[in-house]
BAFI-3210 file (N, C-alpha, C; in Angstrom, 3 decimals, decimal comma, padded with zeros to 6 digits):
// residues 301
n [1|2|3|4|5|6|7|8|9|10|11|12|13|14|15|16|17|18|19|20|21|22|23|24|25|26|27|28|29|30|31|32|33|34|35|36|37|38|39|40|41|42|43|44|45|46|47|48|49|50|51|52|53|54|55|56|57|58|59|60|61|62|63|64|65|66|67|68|69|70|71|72|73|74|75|76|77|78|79|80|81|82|83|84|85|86|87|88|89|90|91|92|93|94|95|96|97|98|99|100|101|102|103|104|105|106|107|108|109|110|111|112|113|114|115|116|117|118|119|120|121|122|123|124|125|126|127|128|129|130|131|132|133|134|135|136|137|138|139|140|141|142|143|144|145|146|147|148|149|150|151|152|153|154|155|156|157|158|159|160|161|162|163|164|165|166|167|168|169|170|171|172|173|174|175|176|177|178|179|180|181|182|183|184|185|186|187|188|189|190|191|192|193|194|195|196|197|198|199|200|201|202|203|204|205|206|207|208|209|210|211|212|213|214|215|216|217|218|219|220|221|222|223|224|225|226|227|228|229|230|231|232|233|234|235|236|237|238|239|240|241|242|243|244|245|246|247|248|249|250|251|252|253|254|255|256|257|258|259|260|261|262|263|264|265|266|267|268|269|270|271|272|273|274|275|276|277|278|279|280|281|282|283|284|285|286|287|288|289|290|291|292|293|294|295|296|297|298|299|300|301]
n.u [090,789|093,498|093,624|095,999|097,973|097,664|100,121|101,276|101,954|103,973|104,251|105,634|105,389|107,078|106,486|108,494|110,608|111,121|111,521|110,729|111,221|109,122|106,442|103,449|101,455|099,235|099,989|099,606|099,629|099,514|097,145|094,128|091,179|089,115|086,022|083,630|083,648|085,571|086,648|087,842|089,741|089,504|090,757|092,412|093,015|090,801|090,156|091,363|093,092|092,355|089,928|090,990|092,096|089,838|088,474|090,264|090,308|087,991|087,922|088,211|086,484|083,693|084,671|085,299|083,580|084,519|084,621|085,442|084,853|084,197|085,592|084,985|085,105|086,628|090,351|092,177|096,116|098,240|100,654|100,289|099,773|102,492|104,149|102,120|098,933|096,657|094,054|092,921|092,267|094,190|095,368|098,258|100,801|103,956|107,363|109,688|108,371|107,805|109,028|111,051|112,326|112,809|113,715|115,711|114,401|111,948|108,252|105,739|104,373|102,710|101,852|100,887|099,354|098,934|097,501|098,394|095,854|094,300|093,482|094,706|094,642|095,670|097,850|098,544|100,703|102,593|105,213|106,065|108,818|108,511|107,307|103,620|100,547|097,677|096,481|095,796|098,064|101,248|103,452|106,032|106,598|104,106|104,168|101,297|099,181|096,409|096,881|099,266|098,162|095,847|098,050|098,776|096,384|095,436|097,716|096,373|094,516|095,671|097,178|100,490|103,079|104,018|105,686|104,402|103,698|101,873|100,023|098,885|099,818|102,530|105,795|106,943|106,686|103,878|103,732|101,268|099,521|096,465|094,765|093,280|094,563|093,935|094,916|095,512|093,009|092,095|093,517|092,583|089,664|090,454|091,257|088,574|086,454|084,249|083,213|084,970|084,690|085,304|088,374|088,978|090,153|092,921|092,675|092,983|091,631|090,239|089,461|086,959|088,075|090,831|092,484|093,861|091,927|092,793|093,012|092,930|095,153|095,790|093,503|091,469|090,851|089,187|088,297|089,760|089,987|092,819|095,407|098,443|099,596|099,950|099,868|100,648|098,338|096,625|095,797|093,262|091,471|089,571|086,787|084,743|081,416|079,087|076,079|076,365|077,416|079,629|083,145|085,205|088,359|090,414|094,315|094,859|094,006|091,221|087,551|086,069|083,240|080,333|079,278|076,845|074,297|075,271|075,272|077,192|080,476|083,322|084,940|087,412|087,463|086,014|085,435|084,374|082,153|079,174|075,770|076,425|079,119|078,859|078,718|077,370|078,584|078,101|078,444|078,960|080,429|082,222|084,925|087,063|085,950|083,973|080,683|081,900|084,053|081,518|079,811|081,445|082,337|080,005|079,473|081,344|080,798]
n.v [096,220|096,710|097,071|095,374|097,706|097,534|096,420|098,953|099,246|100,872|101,326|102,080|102,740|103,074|104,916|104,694|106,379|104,325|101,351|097,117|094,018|091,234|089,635|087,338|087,544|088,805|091,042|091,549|093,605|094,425|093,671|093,552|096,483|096,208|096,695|096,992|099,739|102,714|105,894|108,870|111,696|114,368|117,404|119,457|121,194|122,137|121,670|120,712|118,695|117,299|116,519|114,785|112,659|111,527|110,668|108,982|106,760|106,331|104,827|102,098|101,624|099,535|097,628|095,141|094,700|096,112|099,429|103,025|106,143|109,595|112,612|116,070|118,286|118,847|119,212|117,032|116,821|114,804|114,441|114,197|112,151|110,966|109,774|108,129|107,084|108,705|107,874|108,705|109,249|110,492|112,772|114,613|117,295|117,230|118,756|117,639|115,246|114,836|115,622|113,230|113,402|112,780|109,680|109,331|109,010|108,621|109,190|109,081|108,414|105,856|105,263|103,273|102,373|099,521|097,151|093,886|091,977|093,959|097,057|100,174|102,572|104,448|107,279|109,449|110,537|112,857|113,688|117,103|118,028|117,280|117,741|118,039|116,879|116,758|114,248|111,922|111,043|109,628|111,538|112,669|114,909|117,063|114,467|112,131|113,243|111,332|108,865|107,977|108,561|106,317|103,961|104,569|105,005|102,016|100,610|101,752|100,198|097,380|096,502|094,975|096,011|094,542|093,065|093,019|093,858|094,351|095,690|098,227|098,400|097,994|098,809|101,025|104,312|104,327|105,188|104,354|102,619|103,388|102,919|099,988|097,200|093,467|091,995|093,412|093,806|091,484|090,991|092,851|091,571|089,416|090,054|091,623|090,133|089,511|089,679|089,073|089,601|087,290|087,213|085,787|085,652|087,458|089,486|090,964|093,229|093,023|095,296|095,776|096,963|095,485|096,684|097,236|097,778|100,516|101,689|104,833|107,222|107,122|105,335|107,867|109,046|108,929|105,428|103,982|102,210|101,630|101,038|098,880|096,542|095,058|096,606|097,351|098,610|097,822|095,694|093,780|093,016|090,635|089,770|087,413|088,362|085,801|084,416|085,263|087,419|090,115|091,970|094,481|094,903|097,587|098,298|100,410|099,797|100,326|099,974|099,826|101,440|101,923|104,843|107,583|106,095|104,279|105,143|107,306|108,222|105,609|105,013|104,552|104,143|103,367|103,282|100,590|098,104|098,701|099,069|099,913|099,413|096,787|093,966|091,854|088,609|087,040|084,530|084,377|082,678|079,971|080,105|081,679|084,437|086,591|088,417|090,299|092,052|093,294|094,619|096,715|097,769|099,062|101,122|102,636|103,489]
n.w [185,314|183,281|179,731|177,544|175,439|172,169|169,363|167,201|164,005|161,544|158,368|154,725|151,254|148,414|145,361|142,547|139,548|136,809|135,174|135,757|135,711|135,168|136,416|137,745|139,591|142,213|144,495|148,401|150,938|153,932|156,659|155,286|154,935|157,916|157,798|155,249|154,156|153,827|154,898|152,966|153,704|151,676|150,962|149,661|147,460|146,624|144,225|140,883|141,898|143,925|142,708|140,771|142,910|144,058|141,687|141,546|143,425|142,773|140,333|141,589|143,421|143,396|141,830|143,830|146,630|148,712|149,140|148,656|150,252|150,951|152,264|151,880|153,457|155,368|156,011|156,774|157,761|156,273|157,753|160,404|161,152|161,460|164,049|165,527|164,678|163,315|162,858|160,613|157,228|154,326|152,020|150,843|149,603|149,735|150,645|151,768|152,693|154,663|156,640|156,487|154,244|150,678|148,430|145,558|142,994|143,738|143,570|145,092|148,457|150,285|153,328|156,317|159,023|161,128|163,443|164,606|162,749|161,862|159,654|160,030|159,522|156,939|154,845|152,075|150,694|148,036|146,287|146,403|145,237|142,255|138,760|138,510|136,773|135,457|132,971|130,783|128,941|127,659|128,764|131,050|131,694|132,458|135,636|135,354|137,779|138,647|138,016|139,255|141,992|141,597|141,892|144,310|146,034|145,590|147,242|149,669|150,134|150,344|148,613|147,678|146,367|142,826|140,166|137,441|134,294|133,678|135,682|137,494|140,376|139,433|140,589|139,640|137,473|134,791|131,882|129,922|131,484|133,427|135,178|137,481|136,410|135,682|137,035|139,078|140,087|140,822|143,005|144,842|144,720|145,931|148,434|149,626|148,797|146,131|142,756|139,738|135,683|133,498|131,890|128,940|126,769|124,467|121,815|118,666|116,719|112,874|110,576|107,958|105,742|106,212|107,809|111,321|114,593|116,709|120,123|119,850|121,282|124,355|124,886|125,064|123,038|119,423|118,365|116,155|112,766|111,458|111,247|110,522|111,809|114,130|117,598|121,221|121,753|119,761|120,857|122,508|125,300|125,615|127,271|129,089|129,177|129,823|128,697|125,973|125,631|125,755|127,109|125,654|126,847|126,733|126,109|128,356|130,338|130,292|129,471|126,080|124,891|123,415|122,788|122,992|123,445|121,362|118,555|118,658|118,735|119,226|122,262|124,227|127,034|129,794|133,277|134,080|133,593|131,608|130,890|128,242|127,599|126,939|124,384|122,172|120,961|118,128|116,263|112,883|110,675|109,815|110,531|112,930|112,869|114,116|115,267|116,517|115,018|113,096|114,722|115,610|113,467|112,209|114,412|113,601|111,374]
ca.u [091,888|093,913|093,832|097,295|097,940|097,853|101,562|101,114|103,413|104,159|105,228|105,516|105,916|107,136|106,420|109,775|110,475|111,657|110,847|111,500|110,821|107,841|105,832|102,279|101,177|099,513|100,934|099,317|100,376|099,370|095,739|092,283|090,083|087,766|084,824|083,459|084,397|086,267|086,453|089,282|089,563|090,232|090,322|093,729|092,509|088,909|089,954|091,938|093,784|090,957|088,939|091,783|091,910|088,824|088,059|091,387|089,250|086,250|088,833|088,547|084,988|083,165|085,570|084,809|082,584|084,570|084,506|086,000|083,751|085,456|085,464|086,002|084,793|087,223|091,524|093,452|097,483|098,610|102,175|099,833|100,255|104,201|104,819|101,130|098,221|095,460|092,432|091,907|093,370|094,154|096,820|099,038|101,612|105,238|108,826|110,013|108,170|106,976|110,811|111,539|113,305|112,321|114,550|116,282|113,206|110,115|106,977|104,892|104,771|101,689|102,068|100,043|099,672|098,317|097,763|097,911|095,400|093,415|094,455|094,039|095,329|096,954|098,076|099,305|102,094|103,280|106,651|105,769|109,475|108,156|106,260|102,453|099,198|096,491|096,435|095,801|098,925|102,810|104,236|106,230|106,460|104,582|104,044|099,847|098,952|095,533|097,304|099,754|097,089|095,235|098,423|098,732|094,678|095,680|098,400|095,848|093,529|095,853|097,701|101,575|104,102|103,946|106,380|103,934|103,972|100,031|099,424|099,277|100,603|104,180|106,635|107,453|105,831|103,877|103,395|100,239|098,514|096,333|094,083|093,536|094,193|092,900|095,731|095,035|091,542|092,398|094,093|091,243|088,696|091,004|091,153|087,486|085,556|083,412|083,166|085,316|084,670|086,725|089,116|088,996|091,374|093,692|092,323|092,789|090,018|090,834|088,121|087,252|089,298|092,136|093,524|093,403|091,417|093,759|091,918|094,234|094,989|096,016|092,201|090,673|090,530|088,231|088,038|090,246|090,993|093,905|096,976|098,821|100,049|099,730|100,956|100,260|097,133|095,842|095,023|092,110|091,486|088,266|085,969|083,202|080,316|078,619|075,034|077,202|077,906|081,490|083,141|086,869|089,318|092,213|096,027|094,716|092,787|089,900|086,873|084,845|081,967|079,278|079,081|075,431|073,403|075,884|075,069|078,122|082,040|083,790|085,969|088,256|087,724|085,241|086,470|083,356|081,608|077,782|075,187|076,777|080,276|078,409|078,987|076,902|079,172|077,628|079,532|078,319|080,773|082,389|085,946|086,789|085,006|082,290|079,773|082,223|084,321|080,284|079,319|082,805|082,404|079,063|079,552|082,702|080,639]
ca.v [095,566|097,420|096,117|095,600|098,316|097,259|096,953|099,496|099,338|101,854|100,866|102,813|101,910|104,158|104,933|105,363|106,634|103,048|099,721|096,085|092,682|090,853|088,561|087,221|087,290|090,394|091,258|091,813|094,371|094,607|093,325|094,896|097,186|095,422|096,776|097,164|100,793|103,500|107,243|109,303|113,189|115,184|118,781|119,866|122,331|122,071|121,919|119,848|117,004|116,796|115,991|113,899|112,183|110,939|109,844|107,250|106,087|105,737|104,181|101,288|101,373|098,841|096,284|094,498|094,524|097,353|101,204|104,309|107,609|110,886|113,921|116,769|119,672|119,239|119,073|116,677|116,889|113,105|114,188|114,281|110,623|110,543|109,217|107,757|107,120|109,839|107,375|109,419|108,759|111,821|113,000|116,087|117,511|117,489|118,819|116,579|113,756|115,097|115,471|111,868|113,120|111,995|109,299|110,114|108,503|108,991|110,337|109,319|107,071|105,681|104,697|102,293|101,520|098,458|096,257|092,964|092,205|095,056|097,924|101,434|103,930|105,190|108,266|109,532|111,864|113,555|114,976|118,184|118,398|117,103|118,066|117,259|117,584|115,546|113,731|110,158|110,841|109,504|112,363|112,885|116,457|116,397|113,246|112,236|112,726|110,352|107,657|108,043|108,356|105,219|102,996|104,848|104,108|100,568|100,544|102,000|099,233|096,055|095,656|096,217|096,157|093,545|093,941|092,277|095,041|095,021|096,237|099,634|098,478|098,066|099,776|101,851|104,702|103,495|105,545|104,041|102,137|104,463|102,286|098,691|096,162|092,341|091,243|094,505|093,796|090,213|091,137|093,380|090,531|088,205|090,775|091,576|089,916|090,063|089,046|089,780|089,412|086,357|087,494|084,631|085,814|088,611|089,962|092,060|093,189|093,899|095,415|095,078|097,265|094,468|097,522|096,592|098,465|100,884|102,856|105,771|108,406|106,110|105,207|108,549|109,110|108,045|104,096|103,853|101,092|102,329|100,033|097,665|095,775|094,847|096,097|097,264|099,603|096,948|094,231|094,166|091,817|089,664|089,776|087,036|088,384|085,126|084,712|085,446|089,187|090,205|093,773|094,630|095,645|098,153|098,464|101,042|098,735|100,926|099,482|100,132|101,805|102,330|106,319|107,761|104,960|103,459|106,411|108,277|107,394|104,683|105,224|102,912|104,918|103,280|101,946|099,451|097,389|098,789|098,777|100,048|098,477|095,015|093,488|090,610|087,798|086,542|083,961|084,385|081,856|078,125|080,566|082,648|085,448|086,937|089,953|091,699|093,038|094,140|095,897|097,706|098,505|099,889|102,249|103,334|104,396]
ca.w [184,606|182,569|178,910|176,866|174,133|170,600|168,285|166,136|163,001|160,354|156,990|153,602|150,448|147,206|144,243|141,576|137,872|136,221|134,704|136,196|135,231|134,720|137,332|137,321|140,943|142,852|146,423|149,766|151,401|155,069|156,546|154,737|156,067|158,748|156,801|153,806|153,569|154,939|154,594|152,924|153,567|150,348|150,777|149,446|146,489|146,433|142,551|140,235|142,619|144,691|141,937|140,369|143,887|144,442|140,910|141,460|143,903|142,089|139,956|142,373|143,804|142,360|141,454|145,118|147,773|149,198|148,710|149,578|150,533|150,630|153,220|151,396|154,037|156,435|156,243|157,624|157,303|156,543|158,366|162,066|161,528|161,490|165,279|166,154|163,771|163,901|162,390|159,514|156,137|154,038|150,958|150,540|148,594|150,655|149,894|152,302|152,746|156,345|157,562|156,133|152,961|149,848|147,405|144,069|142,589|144,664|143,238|146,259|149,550|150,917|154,996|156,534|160,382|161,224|164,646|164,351|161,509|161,570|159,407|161,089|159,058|155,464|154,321|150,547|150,082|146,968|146,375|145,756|144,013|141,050|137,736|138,472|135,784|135,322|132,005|130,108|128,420|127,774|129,040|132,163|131,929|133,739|135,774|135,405|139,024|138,663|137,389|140,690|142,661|141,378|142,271|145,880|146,768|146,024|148,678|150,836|150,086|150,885|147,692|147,293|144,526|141,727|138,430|136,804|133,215|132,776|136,427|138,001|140,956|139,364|141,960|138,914|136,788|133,767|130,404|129,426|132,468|133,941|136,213|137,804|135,600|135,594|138,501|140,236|140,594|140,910|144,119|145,311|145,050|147,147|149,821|149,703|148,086|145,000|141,609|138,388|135,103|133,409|130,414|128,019|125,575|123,837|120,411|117,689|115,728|111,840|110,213|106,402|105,077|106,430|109,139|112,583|115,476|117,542|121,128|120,065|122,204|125,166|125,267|125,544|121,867|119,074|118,096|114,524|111,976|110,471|111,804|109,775|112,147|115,679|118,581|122,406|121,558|118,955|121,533|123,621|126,305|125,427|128,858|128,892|130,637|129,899|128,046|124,537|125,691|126,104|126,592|125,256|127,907|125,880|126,962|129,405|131,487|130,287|128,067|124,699|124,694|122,284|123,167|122,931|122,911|120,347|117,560|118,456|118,351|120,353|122,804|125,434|128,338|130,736|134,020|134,798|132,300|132,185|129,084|126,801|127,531|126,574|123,322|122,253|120,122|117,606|115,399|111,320|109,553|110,868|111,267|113,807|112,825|114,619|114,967|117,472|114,499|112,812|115,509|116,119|111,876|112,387|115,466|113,278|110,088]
c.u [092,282|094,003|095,117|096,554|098,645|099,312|100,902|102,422|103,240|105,112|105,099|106,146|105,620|106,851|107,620|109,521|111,463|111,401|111,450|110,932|109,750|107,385|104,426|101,489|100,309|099,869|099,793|100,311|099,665|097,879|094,878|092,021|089,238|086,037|085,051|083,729|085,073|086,546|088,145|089,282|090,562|089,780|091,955|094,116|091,646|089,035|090,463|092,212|092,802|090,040|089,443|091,511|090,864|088,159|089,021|090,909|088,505|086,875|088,811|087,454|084,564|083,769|085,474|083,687|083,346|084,406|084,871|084,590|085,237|084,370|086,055|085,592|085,826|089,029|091,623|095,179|097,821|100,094|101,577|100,132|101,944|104,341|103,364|099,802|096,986|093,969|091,898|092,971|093,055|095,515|096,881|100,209|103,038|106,737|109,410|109,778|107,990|108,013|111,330|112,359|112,529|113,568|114,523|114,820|112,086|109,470|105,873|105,306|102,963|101,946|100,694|100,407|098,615|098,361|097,121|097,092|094,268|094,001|093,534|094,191|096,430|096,476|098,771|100,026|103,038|104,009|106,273|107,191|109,680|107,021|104,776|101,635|098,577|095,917|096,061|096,912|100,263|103,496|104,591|106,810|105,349|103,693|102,183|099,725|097,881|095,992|098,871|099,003|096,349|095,972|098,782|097,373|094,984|096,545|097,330|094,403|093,857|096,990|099,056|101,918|104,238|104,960|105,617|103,953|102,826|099,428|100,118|099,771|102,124|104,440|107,159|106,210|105,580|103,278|101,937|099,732|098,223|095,499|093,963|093,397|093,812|093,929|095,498|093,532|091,386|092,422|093,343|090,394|088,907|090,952|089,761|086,112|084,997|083,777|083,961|085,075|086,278|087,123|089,582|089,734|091,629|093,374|092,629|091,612|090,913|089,017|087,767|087,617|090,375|092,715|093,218|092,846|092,720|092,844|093,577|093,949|095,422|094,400|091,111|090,691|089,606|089,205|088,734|090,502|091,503|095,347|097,195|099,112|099,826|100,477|100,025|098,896|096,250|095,314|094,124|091,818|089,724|087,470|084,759|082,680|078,598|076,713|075,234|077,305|079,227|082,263|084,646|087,551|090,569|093,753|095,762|094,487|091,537|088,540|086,308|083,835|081,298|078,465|077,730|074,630|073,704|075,581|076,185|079,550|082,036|084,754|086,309|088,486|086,676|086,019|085,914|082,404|079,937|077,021|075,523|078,216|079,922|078,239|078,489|077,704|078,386|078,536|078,915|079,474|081,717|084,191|086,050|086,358|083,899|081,520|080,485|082,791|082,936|079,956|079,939|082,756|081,346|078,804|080,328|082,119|079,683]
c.v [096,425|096,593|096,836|096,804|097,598|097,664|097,200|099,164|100,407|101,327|101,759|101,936|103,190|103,919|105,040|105,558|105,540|102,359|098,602|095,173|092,309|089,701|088,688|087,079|088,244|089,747|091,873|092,479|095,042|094,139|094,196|095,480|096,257|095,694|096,924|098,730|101,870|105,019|107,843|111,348|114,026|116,460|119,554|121,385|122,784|122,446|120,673|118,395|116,891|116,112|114,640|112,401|111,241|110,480|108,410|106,693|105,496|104,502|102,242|100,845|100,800|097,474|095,352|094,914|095,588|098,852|102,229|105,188|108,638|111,967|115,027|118,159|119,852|118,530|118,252|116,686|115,072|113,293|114,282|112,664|109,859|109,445|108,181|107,996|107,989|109,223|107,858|109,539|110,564|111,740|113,810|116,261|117,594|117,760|117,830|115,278|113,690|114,962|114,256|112,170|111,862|110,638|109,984|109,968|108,472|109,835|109,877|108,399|107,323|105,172|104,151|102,193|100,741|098,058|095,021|092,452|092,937|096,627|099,168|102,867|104,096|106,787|108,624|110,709|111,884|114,531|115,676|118,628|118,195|117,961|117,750|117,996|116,636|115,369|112,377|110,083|110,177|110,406|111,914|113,808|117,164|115,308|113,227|112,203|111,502|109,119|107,075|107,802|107,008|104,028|103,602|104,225|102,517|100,248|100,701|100,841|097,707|095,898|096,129|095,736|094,725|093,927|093,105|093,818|094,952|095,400|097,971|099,513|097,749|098,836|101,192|102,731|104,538|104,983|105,520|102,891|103,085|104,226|100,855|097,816|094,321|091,374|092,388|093,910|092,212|089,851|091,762|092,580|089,233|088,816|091,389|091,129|090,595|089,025|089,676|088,937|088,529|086,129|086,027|084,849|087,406|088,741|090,813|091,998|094,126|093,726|095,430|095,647|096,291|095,640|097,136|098,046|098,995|101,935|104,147|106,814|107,647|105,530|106,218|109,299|108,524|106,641|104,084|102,653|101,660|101,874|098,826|096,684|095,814|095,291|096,353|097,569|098,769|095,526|095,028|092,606|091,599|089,300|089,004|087,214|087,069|085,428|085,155|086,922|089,119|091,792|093,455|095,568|096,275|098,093|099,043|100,647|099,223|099,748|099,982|100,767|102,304|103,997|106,735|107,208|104,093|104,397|107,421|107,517|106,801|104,946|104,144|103,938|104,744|102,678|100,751|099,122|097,834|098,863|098,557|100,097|096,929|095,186|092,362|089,887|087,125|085,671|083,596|083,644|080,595|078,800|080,792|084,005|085,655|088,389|090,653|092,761|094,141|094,864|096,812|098,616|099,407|100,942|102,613|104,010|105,435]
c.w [183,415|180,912|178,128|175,697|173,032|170,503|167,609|165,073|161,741|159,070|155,876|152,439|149,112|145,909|143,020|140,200|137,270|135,247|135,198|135,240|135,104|135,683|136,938|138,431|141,254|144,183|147,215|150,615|153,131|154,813|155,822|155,797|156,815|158,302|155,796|152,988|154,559|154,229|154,032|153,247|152,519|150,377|150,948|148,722|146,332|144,725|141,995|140,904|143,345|144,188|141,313|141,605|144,312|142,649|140,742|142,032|143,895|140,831|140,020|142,958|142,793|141,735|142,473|145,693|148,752|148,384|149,525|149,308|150,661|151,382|152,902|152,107|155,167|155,644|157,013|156,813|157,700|157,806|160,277|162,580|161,401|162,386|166,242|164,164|164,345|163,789|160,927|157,945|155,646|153,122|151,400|149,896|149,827|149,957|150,541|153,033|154,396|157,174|157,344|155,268|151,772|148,743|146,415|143,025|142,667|144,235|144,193|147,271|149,545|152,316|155,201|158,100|160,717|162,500|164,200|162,847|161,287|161,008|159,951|160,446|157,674|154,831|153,073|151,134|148,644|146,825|145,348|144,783|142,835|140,385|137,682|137,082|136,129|133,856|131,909|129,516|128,603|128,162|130,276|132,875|131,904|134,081|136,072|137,406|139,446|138,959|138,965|141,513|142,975|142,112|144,256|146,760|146,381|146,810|149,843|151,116|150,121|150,136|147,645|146,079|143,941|140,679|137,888|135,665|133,130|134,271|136,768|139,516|140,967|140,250|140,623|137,782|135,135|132,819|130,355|130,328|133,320|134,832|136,088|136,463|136,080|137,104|139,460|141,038|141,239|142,834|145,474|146,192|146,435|148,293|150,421|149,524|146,879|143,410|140,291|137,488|134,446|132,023|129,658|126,886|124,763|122,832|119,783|116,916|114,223|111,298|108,632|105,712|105,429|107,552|110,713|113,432|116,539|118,864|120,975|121,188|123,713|125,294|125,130|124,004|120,860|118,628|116,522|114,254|111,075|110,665|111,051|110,287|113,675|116,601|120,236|122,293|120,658|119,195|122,605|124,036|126,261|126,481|128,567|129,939|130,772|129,041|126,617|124,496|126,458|126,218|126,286|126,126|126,731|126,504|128,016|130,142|131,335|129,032|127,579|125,510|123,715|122,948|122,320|122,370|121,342|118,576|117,858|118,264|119,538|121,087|123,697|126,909|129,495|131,858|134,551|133,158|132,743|130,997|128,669|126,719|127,249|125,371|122,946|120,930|119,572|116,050|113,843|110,615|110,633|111,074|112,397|114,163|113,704|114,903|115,541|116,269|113,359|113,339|115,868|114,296|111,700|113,020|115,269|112,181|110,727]
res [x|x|x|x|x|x|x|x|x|x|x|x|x|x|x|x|x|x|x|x|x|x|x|x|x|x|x|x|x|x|x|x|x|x|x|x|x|x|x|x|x|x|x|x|x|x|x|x|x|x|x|x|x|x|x|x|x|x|x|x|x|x|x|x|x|x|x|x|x|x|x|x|x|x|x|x|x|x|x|x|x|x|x|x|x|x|x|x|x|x|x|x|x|x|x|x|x|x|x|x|x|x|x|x|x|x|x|x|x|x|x|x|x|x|x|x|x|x|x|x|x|x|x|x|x|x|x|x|x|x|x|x|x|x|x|x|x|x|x|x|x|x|x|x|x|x|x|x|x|x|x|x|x|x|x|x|x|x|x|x|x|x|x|x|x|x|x|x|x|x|x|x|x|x|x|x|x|x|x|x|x|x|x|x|x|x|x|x|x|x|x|x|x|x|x|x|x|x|x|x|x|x|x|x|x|x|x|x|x|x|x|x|x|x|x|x|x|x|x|x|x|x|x|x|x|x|x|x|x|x|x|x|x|x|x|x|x|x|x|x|x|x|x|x|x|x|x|x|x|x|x|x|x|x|x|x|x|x|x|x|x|x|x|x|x|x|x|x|x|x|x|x|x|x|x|x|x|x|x|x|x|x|x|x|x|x|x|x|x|x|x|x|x|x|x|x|x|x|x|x|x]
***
């Protein structure tokens, strides 16, 4: 008996240089993987984006009960999967978008073929007729590839486009979000399972000079109080990890850390909460005061 062949389907979905509106949802974007992980092949440079590549990844590992792995001894070309899916996921750099043509706008696609609800196959592509680097920065001369990257491996992991403004999978490129934030991961968990930590509230921390706490540098700078006033960079998202320990998520989606064993400077650049991203709250007067801004004053002198 001959058995039916599977509908395959091919879908893509882009990346643009924008800004939209604001929603509070995440999106599903074709079935999950049928396991818990699945392989990607990165061997483009054996340098920079490769490395870039697979840390957007890592980016992402860890936040569920899934995980990517990475094949970086062998090539594949994502454009083998144009007209049929090959099995094997894989990026590359393209002028044209693998004979598709790219939009006015497009700084990547991710494709997806799926049967039914089993997904089978995604590939990244990056229009090579753009400016790439690899930064934490506001620039977009040129455009961070990581931070591209990061919202492509979430296409390839279920999730699509949101305008929600505090995720990285907006359909549009962001300034200063440079990995999953708390609806990203949100979205993750629903499609795989697992557990996230549950943000209990938006803070500023002023410290006793009266200046408020800023993670300058988009995050990847030291820990200052030197801001008069509040704004994107001077809130941090309040994470209870229950037992009266808490870590501080920054604008980036990155968190605090108490850098060498809490004897060196602070920075906002972790992407998983581990030691020494834990913060124990301790409340010293009947305000709202409490030890977080002590221990943020102490690992500052």
């Amino acid at each position: 008996m001959k058995a039916k062949a599977p509908i395959r389907w091919l879908i893509a979905l882009l990346l643009a240089v924008a800004f939209v509106g604001v929603s509070y949802a995440y999106v599903q974007w074709g079935p999950p993987w049928p396991s818990s992980t699945t392989t990607f092949y990165v061997k483009y440079d054996n340098g920079t984006y490769d490395t870039a590549f697979i840390e957007a990844m890592n980016k992402w590992n860890g936040l569920s009960n899934f995980s990517f792995s990475s094949n970086t001894s062998t090539y594949v070309d994502p454009c083998n999967s144009v007209s049929s899916p090959d099995y094997l996921n894989s990026y590359n750099f393209s002028s044209n978008n693998c004979d598709r043509g790219w939009g006015g706008a497009t700084l990547a696609v991710c494709y997806l073929w799926y049967s039914g609800s089993t997904r089978l196959d995604t590939d990244v592509i990056f229009n090579s007729n753009r400016s790439w680097g690899v930064h934490d920065g506001t620039t977009t001369s040129p455009y961070d590839f990581k931070r591209v990257a990061v919202h492509e491996v979430g296409h390839a992991l279920g999730l699509g486009h949101e305008t929600t403004n505090t995720a990285i999978m907006n359909p549009y490129y962001s300034t200063t979000i440079i990995g999953p934030q708390t609806d990203d991961i949100n979205g993750l968990v629903a499609l795989y399972g697992g557990t996230t930590p549950t943000p209990t509230d938006q803070i500023s921390l002023r410290a006793y000079n009266g200046q408020y706490l800023i993670a300058e540098g988009g995050g990847g700078d030291l820990v200052y109080a030197n801001r008069d006033a509040i704004g994107a960079w001077e809130k941090f998202e309040l994470v209870d990890l229950g037992s009266n320990m808490i870590a501080l998520k920054a604008y980036n989606g990155q968190y605090l850390v108490a850098e060498g064993g809490g004897g060196d400077l602070v920075y906002a650049n972790r992407d998983a909460i581990g030691t020494w991203e834990k913060f124990e709250k301790i409340v010293i007067s009947s305000s709202t005061l409490s030890e977080i801004q002590a221990i943020l004053e102490w690992q500052l002198e």
